[in-house]
N, CA, C and O atoms as a MOPAC input file, in Angstrom:
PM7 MOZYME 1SCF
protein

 N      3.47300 1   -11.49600 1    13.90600 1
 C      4.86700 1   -11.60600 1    13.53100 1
 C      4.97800 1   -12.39600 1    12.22100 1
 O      4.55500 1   -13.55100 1    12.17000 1
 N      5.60800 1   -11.72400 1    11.03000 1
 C      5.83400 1   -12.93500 1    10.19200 1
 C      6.74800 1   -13.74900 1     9.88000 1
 O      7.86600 1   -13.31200 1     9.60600 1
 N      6.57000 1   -14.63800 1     9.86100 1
 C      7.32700 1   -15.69300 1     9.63100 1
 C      7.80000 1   -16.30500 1     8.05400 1
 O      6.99700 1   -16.02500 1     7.16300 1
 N      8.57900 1   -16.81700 1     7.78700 1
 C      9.04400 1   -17.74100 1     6.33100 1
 C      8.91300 1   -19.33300 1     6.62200 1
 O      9.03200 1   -20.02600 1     7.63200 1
 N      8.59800 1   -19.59300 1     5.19300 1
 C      7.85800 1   -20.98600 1     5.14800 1
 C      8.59600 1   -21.99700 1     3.93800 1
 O      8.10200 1   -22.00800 1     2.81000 1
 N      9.36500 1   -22.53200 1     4.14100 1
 C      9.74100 1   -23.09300 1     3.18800 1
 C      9.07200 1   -24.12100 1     1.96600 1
 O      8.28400 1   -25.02600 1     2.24200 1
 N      9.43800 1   -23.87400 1     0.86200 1
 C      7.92600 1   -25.26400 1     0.03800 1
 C      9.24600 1   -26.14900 1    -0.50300 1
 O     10.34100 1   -25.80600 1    -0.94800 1
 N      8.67700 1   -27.33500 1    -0.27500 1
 C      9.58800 1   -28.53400 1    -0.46100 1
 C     10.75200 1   -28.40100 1    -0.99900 1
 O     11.78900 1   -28.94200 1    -0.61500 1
 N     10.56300 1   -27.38000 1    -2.27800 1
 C     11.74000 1   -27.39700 1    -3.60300 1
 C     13.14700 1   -26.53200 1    -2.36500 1
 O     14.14300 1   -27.13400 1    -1.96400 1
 N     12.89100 1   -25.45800 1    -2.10900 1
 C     13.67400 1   -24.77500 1    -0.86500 1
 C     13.92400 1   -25.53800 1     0.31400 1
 O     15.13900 1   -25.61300 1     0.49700 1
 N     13.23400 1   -26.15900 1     1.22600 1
 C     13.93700 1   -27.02300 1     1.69900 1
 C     14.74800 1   -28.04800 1     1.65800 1
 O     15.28000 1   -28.53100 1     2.65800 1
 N     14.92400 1   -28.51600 1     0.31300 1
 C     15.58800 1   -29.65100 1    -0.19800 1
 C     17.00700 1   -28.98300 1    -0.56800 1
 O     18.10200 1   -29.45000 1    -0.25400 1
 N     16.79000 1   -27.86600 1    -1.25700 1
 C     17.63100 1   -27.14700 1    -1.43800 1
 C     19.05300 1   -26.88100 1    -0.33800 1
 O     20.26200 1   -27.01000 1    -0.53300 1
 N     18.17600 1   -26.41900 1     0.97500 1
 C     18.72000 1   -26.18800 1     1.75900 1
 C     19.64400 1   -27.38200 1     2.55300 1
 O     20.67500 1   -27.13300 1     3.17900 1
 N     19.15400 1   -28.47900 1     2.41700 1
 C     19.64200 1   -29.39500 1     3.24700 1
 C     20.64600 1   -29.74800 1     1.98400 1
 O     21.58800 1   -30.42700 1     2.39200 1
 N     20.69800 1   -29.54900 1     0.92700 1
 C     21.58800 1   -29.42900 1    -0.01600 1
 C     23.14800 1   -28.88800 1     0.47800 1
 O     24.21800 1   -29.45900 1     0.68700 1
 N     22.68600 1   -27.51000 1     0.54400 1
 C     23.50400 1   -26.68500 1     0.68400 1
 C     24.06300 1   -27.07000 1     2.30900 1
 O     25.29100 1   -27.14100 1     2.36900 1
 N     23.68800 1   -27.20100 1     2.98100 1
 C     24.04400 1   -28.48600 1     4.45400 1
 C     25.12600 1   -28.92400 1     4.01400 1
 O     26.26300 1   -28.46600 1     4.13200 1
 N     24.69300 1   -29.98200 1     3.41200 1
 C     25.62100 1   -30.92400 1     3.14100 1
 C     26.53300 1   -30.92700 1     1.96200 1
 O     27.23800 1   -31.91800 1     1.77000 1
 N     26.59300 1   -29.63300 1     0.94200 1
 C     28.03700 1   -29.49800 1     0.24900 1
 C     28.62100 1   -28.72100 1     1.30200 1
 O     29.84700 1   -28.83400 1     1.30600 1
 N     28.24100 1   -28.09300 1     2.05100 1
 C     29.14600 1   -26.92900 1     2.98400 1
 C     29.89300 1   -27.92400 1     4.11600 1
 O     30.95900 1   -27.57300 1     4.62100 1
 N     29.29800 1   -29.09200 1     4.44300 1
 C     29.38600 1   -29.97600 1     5.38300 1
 C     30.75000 1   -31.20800 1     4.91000 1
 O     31.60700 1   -31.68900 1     5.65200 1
 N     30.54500 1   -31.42700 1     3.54300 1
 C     31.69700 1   -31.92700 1     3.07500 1
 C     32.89400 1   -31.29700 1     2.48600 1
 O     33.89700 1   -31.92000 1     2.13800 1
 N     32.67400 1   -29.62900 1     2.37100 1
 C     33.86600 1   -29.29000 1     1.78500 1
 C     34.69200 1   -28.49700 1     2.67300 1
 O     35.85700 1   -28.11400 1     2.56300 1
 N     33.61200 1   -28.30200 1     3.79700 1
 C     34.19300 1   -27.22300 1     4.79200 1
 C     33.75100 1   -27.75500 1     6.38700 1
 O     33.80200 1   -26.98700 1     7.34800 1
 N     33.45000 1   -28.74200 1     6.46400 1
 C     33.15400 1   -29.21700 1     8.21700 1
 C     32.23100 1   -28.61000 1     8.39100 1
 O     31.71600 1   -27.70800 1     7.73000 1
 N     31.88700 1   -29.21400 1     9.57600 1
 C     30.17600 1   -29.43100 1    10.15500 1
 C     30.34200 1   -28.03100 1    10.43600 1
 O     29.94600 1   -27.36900 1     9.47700 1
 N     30.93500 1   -27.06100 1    11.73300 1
 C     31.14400 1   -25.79000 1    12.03700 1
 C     30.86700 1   -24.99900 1    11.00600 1
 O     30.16000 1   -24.05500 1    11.35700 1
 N     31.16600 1   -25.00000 1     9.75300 1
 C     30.98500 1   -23.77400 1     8.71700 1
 C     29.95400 1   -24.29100 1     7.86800 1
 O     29.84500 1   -23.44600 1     6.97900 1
 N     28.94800 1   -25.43000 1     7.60400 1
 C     27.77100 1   -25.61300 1     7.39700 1
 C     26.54200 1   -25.36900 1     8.39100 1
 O     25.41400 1   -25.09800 1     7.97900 1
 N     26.95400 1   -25.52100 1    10.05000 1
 C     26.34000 1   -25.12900 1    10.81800 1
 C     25.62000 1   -23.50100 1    10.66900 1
 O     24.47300 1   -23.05300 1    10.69900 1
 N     27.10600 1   -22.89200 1    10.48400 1
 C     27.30800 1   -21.13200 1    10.74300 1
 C     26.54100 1   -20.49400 1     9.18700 1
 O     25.95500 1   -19.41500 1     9.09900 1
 N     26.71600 1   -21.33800 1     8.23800 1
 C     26.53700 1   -20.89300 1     7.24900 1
 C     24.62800 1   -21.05300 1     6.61500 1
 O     24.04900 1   -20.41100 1     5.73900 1
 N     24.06900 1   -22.30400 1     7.62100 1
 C     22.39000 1   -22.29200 1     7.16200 1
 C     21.85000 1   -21.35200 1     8.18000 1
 O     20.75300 1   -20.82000 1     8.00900 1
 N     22.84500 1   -21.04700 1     9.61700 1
 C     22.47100 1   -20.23700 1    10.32300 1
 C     22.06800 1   -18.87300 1    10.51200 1
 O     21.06100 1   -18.44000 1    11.07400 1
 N     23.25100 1   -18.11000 1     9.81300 1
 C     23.02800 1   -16.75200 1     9.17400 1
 C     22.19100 1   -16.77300 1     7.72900 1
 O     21.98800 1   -15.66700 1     7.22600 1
 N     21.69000 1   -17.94700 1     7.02500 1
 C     20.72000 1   -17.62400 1     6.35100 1
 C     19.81800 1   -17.53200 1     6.71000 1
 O     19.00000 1   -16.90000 1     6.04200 1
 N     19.46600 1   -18.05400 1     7.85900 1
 C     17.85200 1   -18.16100 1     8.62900 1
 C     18.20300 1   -16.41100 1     9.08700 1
 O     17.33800 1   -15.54300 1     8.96400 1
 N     19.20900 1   -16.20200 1     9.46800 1
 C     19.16800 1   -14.72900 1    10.10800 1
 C     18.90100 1   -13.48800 1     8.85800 1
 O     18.39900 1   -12.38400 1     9.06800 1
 N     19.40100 1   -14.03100 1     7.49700 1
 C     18.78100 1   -13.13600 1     6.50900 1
 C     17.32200 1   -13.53100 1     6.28300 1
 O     16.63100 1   -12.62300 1     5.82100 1
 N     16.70400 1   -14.70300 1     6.51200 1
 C     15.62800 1   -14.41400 1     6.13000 1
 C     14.99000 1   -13.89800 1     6.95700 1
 O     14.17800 1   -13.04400 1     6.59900 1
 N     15.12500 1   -14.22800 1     8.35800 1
 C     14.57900 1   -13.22000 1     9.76000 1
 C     14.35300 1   -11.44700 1     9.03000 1
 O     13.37800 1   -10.69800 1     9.08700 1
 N     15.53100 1   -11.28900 1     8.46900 1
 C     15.51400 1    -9.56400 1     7.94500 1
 C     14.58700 1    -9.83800 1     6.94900 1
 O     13.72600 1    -8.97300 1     7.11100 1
 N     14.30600 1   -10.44500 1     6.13700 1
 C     13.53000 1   -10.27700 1     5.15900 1
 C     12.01200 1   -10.18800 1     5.46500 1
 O     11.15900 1    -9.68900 1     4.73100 1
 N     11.80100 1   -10.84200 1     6.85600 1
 C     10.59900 1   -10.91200 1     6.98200 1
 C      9.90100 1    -9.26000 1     7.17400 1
 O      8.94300 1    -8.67000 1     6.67400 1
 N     11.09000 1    -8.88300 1     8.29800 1
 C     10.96100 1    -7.34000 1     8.81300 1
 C     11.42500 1    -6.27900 1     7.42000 1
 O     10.88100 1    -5.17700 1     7.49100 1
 N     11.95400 1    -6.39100 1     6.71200 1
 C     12.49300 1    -5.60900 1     5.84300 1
 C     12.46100 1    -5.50100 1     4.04800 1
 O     13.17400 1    -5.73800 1     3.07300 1
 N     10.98900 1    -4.92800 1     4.43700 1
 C     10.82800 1    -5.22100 1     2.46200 1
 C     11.83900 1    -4.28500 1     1.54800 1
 O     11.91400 1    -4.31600 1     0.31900 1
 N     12.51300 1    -3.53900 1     2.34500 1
 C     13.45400 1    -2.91700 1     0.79500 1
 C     14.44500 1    -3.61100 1     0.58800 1
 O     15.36900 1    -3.13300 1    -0.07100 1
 N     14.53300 1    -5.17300 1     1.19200 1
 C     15.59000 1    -5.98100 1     1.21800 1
 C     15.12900 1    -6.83000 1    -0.22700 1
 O     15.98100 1    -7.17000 1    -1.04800 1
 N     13.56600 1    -7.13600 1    -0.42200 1
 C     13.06100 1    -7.24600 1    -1.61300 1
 C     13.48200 1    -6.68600 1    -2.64100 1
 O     13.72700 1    -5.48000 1    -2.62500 1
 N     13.73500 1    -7.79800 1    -4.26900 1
 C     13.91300 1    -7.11200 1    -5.45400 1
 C     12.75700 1    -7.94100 1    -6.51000 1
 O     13.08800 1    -9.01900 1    -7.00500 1
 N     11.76200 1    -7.50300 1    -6.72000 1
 C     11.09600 1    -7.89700 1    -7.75700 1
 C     11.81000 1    -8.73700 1    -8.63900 1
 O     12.95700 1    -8.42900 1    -8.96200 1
 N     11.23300 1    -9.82900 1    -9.09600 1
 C     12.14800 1   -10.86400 1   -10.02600 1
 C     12.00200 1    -9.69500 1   -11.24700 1
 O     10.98500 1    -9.02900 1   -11.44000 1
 N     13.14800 1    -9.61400 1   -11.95700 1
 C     13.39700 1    -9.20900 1   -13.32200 1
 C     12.75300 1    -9.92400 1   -14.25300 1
 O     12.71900 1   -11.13200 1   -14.01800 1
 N     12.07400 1    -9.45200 1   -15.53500 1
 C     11.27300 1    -9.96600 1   -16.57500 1
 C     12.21400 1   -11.05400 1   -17.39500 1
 O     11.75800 1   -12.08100 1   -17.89600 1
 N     13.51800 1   -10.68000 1   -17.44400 1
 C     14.43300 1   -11.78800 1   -17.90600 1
 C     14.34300 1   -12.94400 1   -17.66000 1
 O     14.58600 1   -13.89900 1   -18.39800 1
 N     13.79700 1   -12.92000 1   -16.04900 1
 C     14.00300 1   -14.42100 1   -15.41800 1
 C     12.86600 1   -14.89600 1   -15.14400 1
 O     12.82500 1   -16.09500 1   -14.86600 1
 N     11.57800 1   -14.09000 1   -15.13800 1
 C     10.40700 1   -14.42000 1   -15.29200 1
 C     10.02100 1   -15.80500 1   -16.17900 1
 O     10.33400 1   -15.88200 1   -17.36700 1
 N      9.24300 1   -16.99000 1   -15.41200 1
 C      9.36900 1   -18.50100 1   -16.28300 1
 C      8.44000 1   -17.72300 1   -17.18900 1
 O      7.84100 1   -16.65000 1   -17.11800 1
 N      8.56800 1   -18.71800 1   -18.08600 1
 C      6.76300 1   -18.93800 1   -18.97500 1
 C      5.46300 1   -18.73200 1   -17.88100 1
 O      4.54800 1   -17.91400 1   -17.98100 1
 N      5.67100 1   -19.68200 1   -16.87200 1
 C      4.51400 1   -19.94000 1   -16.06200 1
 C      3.73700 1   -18.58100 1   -15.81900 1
 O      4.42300 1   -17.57800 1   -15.62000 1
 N      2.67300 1   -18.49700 1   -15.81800 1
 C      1.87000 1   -17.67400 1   -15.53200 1
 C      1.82000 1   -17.38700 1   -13.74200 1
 O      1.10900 1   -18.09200 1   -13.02700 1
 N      2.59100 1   -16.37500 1   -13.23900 1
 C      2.23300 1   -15.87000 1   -11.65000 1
 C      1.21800 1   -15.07100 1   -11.46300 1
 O      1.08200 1   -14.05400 1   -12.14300 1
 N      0.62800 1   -15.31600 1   -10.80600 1
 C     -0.73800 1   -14.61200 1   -10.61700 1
 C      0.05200 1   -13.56400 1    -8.90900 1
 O     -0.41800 1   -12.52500 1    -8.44500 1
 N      1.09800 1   -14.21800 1    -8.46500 1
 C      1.75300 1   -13.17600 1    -7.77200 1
 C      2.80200 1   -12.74300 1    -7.79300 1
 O      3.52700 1   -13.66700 1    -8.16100 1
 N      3.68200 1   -11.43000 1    -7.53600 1
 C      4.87500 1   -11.46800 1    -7.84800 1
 C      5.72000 1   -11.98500 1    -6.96900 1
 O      5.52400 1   -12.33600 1    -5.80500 1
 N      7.11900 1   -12.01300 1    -7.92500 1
 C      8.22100 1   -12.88600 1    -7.13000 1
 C      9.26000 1   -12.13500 1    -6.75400 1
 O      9.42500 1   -11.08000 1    -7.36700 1
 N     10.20500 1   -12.49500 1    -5.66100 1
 C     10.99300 1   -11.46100 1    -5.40800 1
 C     12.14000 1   -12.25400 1    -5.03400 1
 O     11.95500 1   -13.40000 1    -4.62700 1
 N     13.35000 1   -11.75700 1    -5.12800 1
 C     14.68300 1   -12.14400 1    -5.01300 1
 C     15.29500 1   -11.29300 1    -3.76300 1
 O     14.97400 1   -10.13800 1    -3.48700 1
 N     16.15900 1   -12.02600 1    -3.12700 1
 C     17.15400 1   -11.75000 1    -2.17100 1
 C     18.65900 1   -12.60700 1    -2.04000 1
 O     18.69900 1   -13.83200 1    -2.15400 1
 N     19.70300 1   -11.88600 1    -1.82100 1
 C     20.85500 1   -12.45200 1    -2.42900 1
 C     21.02100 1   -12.66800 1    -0.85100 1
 O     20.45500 1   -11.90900 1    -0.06400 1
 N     21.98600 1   -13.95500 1    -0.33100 1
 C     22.57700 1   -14.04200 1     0.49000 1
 C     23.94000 1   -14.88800 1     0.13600 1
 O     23.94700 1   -15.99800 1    -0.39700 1
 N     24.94200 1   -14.23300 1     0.48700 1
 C     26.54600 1   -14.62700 1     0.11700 1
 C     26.39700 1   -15.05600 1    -1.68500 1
 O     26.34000 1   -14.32200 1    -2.67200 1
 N     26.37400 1   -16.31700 1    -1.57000 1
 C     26.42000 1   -17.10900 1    -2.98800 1
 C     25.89700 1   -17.23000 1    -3.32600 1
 O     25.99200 1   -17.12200 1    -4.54900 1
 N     24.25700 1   -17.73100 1    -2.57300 1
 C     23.13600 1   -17.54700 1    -2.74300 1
 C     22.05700 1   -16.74800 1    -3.29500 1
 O     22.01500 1   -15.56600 1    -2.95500 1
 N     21.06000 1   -17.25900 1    -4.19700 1
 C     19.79600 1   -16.08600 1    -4.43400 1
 C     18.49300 1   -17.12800 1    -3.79300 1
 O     18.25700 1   -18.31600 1    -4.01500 1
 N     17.75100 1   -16.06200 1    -2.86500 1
 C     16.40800 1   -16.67100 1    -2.70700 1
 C     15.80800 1   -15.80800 1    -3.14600 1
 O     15.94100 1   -14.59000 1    -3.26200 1
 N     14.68500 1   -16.98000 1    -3.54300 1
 C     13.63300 1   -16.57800 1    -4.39900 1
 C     12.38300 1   -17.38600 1    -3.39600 1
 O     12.19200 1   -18.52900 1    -2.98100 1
 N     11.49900 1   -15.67300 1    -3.27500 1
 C     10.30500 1   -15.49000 1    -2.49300 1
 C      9.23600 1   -15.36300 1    -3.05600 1
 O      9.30300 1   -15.23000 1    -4.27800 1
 N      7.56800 1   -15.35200 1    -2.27900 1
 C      6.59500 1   -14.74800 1    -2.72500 1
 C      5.89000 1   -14.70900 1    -1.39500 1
 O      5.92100 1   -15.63500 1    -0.58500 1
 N      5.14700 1   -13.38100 1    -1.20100 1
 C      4.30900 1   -12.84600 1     0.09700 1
 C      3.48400 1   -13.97800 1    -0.13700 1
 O      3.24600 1   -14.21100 1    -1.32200 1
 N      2.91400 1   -14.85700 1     0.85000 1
 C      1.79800 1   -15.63600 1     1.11800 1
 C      0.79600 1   -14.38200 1     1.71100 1
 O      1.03400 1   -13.25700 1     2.15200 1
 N     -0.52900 1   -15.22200 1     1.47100 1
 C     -2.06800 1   -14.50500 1     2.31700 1
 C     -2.10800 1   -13.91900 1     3.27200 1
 O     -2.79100 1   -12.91900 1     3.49600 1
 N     -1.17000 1   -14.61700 1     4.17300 1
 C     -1.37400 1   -14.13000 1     5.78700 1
 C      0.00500 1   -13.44200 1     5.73600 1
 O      0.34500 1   -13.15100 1     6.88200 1
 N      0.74300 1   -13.14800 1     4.99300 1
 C      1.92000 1   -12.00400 1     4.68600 1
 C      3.21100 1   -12.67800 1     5.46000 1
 O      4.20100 1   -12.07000 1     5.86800 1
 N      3.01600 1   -13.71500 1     5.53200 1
 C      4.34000 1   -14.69000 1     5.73700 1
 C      5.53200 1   -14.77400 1     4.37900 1
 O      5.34400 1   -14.02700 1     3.41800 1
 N      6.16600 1   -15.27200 1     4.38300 1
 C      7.03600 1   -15.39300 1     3.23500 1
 C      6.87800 1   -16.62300 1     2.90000 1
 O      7.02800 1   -17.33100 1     3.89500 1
 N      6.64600 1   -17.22100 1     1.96800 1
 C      7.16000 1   -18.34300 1     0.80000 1
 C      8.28400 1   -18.59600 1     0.26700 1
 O      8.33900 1   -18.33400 1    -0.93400 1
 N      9.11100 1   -18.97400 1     0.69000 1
 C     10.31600 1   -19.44800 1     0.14000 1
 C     10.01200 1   -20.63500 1    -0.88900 1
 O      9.24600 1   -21.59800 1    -0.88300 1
 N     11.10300 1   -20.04800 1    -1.90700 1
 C     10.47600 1   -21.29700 1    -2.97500 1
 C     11.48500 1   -22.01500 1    -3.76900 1
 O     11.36100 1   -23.04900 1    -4.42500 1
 N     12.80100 1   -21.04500 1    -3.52300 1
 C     14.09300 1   -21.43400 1    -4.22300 1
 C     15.30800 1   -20.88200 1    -3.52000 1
 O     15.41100 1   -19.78400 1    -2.97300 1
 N     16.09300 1   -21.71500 1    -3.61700 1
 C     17.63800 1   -21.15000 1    -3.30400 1
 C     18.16100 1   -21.74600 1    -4.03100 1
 O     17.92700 1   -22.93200 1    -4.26100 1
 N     19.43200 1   -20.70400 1    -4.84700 1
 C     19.77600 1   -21.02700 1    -5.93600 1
 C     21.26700 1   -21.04600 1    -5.83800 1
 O     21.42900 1   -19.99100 1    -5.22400 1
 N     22.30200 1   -21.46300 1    -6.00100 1
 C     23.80800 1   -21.09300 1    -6.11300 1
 C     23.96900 1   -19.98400 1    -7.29700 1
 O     23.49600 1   -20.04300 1    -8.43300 1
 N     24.89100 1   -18.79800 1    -6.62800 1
 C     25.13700 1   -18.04600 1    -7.87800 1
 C     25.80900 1   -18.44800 1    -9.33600 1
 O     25.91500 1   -17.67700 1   -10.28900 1
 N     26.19700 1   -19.69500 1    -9.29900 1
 C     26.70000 1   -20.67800 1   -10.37900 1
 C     25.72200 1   -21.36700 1   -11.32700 1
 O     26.06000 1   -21.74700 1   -12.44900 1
 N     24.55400 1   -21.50400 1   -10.85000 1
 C     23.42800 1   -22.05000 1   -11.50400 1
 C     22.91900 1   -21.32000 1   -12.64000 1
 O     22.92600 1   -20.08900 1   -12.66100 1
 N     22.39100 1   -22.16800 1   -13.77300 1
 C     21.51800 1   -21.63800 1   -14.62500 1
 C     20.23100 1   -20.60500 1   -13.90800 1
 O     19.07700 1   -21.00900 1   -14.05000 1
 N     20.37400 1   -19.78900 1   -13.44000 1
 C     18.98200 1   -19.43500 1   -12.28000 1
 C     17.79200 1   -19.18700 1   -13.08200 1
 O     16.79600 1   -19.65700 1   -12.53100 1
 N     17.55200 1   -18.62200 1   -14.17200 1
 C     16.07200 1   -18.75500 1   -14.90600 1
 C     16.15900 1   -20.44700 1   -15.26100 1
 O     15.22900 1   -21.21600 1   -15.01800 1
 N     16.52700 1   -20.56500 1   -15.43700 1
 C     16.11800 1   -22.58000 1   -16.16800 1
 C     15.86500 1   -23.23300 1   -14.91800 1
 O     14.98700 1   -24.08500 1   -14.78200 1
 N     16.52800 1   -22.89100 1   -14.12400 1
 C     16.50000 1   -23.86200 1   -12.55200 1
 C     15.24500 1   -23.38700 1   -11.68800 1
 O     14.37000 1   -24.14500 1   -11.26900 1
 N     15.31200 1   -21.72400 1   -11.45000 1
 C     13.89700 1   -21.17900 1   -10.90400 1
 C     12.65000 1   -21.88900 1   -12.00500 1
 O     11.75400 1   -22.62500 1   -11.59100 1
 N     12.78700 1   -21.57300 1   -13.15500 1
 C     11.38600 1   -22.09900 1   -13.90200 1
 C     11.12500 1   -23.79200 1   -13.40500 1
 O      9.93800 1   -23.94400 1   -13.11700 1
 N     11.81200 1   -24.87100 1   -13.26600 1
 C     11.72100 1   -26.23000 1   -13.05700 1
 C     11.48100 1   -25.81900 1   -11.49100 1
 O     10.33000 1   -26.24000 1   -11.36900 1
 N     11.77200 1   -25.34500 1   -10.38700 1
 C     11.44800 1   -25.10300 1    -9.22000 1
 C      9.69800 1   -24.28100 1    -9.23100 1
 O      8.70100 1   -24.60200 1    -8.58400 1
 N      9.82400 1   -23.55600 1    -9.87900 1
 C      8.30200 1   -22.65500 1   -10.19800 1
 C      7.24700 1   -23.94900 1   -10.85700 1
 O      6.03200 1   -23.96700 1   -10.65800 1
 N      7.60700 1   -24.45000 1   -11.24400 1
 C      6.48400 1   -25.46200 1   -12.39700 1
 C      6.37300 1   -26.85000 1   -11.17500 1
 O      5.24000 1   -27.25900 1   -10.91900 1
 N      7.13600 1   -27.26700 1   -10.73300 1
 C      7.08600 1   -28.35700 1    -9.38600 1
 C      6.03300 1   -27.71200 1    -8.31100 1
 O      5.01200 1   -28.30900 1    -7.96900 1
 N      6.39200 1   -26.45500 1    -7.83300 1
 C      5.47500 1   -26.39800 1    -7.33000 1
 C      4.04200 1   -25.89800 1    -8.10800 1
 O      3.03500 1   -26.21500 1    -7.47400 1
 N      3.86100 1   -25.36300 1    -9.04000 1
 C      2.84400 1   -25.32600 1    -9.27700 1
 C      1.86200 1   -26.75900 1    -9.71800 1
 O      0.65300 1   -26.62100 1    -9.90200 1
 N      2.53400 1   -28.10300 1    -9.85400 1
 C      2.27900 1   -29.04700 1   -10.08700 1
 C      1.89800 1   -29.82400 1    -8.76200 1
 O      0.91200 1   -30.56000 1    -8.78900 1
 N      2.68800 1   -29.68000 1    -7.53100 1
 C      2.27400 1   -29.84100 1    -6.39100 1
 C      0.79300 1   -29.26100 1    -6.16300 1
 O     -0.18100 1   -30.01300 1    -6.18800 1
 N      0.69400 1   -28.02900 1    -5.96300 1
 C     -0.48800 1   -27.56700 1    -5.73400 1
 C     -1.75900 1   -27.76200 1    -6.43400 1
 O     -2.81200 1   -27.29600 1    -5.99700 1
 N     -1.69300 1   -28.30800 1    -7.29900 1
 C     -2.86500 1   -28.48300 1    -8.18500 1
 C     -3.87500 1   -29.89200 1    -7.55200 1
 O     -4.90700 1   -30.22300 1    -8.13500 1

């Protein structure tokens, strides 16, 4: 079965998004709202045409030795990559308001700085 894995930069993210949803809209609609994202990424695990190859536009500098893939949820864009054992990597969640290439590249370069 595969599963999604969050890497630090995405989980931080997320508990982010917690807690603006949590102060602007009550606990109930931050609850409902990280909830059905776990339920899109559930689909993502089962459903690769839910996958969109990152666009060359937004492609960092950084050199990927794998590709990256995007999935929109509500306001949201996550940004994935297949791990080894064909799990998902979550690596970013982005607000559709964000700079998303400047913000994915500083999220892409953290972790590649982690891992080293």
């Amino acid at each position: 079965m595969t599963r999604y894995l969050f890497y630090s930069t995405a989980d931080k993210q997320q508990d982010g998004i917690w807690h603006y949803t949590f102060e602007t809209w009550g606990e109930a609609q931050a609850e409902k709202y990280i909830r059905e994202l776990h339920q899109h990424l559930d689909k993502l695990t089962e459903t690769k045409m839910l996958w969109h190859p990152l666009p060359s536009s937004f492609m960092p500098v950084l050199a990927q030795k794998v590709p990256i893939y995007f999935s929109r949820y509500q306001h949201h864009y996550i940004f994935f990559r297949e791990l080894s054992n064909g799990d998902l990597g979550i690596m970013s969640i982005l607000h559709e308001s964000m700079d998303m290439p400047i913000r994915l590249q500083e999220d892409l370069q953290y972790i590649k700085d982690k891992t080293k």
